[in-house]
KEKE-3310 file (N, C-alpha, C; in steps of 0.2 Angstrom, whole numbers, plus 5000, padded with zeros to 4 digits):
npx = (5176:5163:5165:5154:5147:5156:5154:5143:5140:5144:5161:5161:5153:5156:5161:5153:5140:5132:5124:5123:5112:5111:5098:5093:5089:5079:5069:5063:5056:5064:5072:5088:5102:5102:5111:5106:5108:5110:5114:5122:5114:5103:5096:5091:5096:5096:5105:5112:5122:5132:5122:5113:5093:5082:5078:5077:5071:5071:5068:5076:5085:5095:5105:5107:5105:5099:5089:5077:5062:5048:5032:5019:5006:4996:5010:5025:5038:5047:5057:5069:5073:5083:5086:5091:5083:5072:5061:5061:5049:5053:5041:5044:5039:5033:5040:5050:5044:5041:5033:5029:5031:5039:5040:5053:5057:5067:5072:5070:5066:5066:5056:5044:5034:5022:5020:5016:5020:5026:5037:5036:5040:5044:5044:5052:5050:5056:5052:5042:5042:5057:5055:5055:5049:5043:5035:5028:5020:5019:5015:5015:5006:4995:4996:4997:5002:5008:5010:5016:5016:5013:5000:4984:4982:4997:4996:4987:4992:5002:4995:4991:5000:5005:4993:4995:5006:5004:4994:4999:5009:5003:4996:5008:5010:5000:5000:5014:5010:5000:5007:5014:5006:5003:5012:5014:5003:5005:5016:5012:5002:5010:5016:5006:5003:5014:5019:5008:4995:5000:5005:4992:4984:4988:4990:4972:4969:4973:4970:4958:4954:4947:4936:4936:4935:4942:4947:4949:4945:4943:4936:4931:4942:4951:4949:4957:4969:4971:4970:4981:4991:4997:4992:4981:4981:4991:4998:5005:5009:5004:4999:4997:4989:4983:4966:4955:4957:4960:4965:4968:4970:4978:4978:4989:4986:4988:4984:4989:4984:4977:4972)
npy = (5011:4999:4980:4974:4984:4988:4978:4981:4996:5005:5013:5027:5031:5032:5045:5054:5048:5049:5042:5024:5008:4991:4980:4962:4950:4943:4953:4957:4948:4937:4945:4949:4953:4971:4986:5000:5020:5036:5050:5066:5077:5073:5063:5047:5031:5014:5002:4987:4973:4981:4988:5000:5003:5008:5025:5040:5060:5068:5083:5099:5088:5083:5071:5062:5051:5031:5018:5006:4999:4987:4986:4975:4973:4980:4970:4980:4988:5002:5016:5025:5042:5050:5068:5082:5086:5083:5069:5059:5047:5034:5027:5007:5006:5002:5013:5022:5034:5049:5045:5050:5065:5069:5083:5094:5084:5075:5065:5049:5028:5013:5001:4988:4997:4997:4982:4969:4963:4965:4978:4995:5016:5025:5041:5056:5073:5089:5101:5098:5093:5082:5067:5049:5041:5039:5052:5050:5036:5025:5012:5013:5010:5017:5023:5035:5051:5062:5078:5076:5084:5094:5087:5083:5069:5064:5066:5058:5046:5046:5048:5036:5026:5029:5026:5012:5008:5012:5001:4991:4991:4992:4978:4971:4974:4969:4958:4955:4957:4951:4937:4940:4939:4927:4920:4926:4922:4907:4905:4912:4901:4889:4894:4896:4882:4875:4882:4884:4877:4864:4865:4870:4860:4849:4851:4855:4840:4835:4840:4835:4824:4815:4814:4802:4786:4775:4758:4744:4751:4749:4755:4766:4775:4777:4792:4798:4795:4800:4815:4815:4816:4806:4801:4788:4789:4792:4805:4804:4808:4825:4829:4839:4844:4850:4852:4853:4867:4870:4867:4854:4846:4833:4822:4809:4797:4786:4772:4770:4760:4749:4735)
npz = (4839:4840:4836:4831:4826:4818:4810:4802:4798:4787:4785:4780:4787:4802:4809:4809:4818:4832:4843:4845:4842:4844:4834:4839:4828:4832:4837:4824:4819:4812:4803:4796:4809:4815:4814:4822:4818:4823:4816:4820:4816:4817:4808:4805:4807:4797:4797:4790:4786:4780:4774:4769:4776:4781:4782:4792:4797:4808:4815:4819:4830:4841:4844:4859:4865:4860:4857:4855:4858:4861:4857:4862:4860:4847:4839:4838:4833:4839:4840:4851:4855:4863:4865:4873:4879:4873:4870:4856:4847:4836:4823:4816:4802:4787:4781:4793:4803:4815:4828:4843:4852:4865:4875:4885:4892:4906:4908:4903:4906:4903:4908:4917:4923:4927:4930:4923:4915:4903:4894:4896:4895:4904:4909:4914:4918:4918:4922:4933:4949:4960:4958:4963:4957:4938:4930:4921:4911:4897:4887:4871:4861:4858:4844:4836:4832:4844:4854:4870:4885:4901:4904:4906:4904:4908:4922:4926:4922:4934:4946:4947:4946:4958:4965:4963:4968:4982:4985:4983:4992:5004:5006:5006:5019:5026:5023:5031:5045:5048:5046:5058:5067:5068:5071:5084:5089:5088:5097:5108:5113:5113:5123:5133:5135:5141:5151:5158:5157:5159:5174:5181:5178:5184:5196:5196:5195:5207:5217:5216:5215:5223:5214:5207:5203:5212:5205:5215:5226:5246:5257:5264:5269:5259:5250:5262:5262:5250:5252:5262:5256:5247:5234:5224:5210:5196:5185:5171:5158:5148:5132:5118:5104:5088:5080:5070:5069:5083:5098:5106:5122:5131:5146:5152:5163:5176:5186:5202:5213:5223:5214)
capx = (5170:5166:5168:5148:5146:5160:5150:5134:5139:5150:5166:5160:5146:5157:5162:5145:5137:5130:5125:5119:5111:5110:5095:5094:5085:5071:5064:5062:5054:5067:5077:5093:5103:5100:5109:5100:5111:5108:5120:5123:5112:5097:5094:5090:5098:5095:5110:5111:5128:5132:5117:5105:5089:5078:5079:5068:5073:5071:5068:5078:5085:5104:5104:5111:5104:5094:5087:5075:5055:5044:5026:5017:4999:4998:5015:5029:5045:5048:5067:5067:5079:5083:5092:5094:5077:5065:5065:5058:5049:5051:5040:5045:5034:5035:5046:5051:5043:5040:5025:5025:5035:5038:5046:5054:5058:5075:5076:5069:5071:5062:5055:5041:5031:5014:5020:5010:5025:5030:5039:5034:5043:5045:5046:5051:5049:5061:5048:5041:5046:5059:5052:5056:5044:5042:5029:5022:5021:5017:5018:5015:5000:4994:5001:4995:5006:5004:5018:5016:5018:5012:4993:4979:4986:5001:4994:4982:4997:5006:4990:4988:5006:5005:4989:4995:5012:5000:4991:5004:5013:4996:4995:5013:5010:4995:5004:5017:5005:4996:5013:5019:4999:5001:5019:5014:4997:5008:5019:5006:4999:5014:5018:5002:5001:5019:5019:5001:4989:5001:5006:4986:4980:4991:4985:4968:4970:4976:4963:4949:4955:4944:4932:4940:4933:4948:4945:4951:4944:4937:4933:4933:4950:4954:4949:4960:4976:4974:4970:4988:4998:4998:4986:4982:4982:4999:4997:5014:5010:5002:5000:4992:4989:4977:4962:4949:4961:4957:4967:4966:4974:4976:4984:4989:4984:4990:4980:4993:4980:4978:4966)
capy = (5008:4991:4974:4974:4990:4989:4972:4983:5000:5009:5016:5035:5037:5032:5049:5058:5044:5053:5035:5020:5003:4987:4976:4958:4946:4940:4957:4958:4941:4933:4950:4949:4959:4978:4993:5007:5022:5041:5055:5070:5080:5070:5056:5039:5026:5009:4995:4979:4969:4986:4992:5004:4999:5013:5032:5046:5064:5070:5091:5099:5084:5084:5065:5061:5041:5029:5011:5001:4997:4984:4985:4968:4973:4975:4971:4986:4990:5007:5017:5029:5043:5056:5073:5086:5090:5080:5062:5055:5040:5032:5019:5005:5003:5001:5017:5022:5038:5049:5044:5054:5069:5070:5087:5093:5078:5076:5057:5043:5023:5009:4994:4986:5000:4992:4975:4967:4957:4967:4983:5002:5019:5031:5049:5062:5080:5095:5106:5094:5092:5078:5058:5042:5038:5044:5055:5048:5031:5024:5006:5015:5007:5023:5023:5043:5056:5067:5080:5075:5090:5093:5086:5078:5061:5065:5068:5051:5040:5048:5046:5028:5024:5030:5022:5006:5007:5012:4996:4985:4994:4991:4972:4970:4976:4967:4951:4958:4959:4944:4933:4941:4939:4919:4917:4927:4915:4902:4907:4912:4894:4884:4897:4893:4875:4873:4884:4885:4870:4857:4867:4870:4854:4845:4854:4852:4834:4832:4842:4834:4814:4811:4813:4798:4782:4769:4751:4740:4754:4745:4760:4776:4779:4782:4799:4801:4796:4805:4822:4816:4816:4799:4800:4782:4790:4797:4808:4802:4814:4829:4829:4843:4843:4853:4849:4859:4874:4871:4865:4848:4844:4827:4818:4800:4794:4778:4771:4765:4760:4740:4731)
capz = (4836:4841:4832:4829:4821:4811:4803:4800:4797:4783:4788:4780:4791:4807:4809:4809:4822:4837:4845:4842:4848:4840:4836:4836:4822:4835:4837:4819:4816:4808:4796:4802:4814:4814:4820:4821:4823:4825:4814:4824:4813:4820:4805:4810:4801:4799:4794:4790:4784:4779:4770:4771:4776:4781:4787:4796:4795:4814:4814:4830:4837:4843:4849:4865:4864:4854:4858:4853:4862:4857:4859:4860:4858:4845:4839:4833:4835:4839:4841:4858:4852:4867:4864:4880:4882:4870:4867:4849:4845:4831:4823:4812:4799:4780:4783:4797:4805:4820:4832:4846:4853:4870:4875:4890:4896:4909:4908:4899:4906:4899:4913:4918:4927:4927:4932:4917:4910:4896:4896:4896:4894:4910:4909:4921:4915:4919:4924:4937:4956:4960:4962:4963:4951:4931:4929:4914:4909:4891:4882:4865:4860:4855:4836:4833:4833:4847:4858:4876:4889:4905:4902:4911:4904:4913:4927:4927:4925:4939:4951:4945:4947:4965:4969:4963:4974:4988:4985:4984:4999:5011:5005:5010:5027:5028:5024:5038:5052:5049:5048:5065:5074:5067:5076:5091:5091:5090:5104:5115:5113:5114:5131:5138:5136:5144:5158:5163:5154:5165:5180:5183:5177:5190:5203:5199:5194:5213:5223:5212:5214:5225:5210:5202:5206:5208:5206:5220:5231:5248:5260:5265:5273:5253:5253:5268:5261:5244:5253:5265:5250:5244:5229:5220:5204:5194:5179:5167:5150:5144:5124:5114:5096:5085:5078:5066:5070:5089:5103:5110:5127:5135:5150:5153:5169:5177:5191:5207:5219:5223:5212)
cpx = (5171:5164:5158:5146:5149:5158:5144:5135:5145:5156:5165:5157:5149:5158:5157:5140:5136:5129:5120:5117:5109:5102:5094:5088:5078:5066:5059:5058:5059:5073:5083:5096:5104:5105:5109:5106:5108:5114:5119:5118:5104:5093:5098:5091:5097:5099:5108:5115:5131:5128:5113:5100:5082:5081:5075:5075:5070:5072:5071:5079:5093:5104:5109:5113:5098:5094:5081:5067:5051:5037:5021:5010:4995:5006:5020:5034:5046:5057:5064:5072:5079:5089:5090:5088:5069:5067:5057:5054:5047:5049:5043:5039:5036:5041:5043:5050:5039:5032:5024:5034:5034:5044:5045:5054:5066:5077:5067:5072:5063:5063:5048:5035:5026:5015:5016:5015:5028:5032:5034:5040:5038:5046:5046:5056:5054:5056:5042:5047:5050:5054:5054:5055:5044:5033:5024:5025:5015:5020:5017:5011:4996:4998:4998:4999:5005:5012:5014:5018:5015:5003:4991:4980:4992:5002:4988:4986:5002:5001:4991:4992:5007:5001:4991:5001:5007:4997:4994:5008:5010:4997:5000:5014:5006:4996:5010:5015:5003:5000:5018:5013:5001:5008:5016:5008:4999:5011:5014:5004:5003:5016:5014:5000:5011:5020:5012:4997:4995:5002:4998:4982:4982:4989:4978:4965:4970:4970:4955:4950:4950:4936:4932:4937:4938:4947:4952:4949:4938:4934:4934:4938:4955:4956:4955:4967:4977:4975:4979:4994:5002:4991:4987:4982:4989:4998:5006:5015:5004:5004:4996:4993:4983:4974:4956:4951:4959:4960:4967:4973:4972:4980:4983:4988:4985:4988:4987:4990:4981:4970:4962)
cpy = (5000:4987:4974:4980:4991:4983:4977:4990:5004:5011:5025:5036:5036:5042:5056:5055:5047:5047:5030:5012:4996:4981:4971:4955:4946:4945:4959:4951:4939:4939:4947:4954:4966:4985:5000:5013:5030:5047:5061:5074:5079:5063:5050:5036:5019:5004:4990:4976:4977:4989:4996:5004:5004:5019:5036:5051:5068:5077:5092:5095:5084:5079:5063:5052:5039:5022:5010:5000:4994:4984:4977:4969:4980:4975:4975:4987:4996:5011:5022:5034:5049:5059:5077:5087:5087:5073:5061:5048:5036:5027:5016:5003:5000:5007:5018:5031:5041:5050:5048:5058:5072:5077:5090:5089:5077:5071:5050:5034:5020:5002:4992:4990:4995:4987:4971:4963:4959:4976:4992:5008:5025:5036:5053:5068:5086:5099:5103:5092:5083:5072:5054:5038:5043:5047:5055:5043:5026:5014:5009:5013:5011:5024:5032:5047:5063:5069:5081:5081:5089:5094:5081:5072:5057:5064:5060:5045:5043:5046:5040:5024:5024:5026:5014:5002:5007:5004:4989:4987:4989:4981:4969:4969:4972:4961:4948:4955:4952:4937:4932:4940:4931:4918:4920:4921:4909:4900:4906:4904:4889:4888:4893:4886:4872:4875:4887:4881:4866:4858:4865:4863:4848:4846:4853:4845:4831:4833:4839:4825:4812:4810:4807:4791:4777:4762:4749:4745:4750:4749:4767:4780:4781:4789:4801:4803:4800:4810:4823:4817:4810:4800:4793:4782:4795:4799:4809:4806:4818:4830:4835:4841:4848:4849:4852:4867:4875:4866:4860:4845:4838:4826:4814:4799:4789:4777:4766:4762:4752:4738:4725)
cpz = (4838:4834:4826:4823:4817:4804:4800:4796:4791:4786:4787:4783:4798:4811:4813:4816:4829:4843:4844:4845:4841:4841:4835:4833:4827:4835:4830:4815:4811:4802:4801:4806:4812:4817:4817:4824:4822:4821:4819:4821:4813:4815:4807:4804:4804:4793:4794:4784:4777:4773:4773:4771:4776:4784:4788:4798:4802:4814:4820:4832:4837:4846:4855:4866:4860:4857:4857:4860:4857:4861:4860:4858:4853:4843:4835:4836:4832:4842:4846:4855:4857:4865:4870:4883:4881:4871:4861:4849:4838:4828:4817:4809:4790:4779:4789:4798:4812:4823:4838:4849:4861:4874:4884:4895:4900:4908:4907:4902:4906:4906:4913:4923:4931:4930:4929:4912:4905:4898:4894:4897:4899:4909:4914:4916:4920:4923:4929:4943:4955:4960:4960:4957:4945:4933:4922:4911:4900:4888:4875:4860:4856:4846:4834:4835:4839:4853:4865:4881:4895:4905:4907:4910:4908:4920:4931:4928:4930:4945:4951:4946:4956:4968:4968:4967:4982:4990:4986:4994:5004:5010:5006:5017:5030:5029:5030:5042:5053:5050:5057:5067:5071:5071:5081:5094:5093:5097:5109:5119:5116:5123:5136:5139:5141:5150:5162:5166:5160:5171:5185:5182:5181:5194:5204:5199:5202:5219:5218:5213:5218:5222:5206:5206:5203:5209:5210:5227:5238:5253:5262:5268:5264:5250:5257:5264:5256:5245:5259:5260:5246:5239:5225:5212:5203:5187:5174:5162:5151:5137:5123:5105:5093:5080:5076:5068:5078:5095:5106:5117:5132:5140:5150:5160:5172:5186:5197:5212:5219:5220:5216)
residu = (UNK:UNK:UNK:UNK:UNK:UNK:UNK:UNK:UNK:UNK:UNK:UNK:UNK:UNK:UNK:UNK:UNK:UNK:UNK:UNK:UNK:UNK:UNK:UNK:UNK:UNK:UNK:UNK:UNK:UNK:UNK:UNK:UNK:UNK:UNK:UNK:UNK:UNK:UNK:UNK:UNK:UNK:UNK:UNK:UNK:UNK:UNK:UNK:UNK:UNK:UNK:UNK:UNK:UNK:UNK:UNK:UNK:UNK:UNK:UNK:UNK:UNK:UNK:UNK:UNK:UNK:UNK:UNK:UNK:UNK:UNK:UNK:UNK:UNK:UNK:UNK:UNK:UNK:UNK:UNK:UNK:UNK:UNK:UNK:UNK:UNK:UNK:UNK:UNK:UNK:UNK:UNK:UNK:UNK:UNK:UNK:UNK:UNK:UNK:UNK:UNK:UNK:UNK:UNK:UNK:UNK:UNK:UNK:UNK:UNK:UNK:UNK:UNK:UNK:UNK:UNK:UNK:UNK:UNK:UNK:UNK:UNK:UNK:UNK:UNK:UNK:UNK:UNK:UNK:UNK:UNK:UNK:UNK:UNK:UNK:UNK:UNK:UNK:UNK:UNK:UNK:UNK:UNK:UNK:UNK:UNK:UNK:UNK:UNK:UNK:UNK:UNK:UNK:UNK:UNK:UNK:UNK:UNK:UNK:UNK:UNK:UNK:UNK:UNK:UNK:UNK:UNK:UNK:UNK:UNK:UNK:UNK:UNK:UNK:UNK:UNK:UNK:UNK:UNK:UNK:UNK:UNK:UNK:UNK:UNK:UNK:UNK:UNK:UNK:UNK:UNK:UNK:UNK:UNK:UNK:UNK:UNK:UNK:UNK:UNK:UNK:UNK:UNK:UNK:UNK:UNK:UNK:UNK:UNK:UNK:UNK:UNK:UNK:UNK:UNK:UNK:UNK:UNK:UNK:UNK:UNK:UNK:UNK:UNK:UNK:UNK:UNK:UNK:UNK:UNK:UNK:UNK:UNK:UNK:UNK:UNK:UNK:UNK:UNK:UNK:UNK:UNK:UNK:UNK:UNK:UNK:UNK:UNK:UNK:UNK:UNK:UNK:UNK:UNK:UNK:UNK:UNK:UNK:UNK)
# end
């Protein structure tokens, strides 16, 4: 037994303790610490600086484990008590008694299914094909006693768990695709402004000068020499930058001719 249990719990009832979980003051607004444990014989006890606080008398159960779920809306704190095949839930109230009875159950784990910030309890059923996923999800909300089996309820939180991974899945992918089109776009861009935009715009800059009208020009043997390969214009930069999501490309131009 550890150090904890032995502050909370008598030494007669060590013996008989099937398992147990401890819970601390905050869950309880302020009592102080709790542990809850389970006798073999299926009653639920509740300690505290070794007294006894409450108990609940569980018909049929042979407990394997016990812990602790808190609901927030509204707010309860309820005990999860799983034996081979059922799992119990027990609520804390003025006494403590069971809320719902969920049988045929193979395993029991307590997360965040929903992704809604506060926790939920997962179920996957014996008598249901393997999956990843529980096949029935509950925050416990529900305060009425009722035994859980293979029902249309079941069956809606397992749809609804799938469609809402389906959903997530796709808007993963989507985020994906649309990351990889914004770098290829870029690539693309940044390709064809380096090995296109200046190749091509040199060339036509050269065969088009004689569109250029250059100061100090005083006759028409101008022409001649820029079509021999002496052009009086020299293009020194190419810049691009965007602008309104849209591509602007300049040259610098520097005029060698005789003013």
């Amino acid at each position: 037994m550890d150090f904890c249990l032995r502050d909370h719990v008598p030494s007669m009832y060590f013996e008989a303790i099937a398992c147990h979980c401890h819970v601390k003051a905050i869950a309880f607004q302020g009592v102080s610490d709790i542990v809850v444990v389970c006798m073999s014989n299926g009653t639920l006890i509740e300690f505290s600086d070794k007294e006894v606080l409450k108990t609940c008398e569980i018909k049929d159960c042979v407990p394997e484990n016990v812990e602790f779920f808190i609901c927030y809306k509204p707010f309860s704190v309820f005990y999860v008590v799983k034996s081979k095949t059922n799992v119990y839930i027990v609520k804390r109230e003025k006494y403590l008694k069971v809320s719902h009875t969920f049988s045929k159950v193979k395993n029991v784990v307590k997360d965040d299914f929903w992704k809604v910030g506060s926790p939920q309890i997962g179920l996957w059923y014996c008598d249901k094909e393997v999956s990843e996923h529980p096949h029935f999800v509950t925050d416990l909300s529900d305060s009425e006693p009722k035994n859980e089996g293979t029902s249309s309820t079941d069956q809606f939180s397992a749809i609804y768990y799938e469609r809402l991974k389906e959903v997530r899945m796709k808007s993963l992918q989507l985020k994906q695709n649309l990351e990889e089109k914004r770098k290829l776009r870029y690539n693309c861009v940044q390709q064809l402004v380096k090995s296109e935009l200046e190749e091509d715009l040199c060339a036509q800059l050269e065969d088009d000068l004689h569109l250029v009208t250059v100061l100090g020009e005083k006759n028409a043997s101008t022409s001649k020499s820029q079509k021999s390969g002496c052009p009086r214009l020299e293009m020194r930069k190419v810049w691009k930058k965007i602008h309104n999501d849209k591509w602007i490309v300049g040259v610098q131009v520097v005029n060698k001719g005789k003013m």
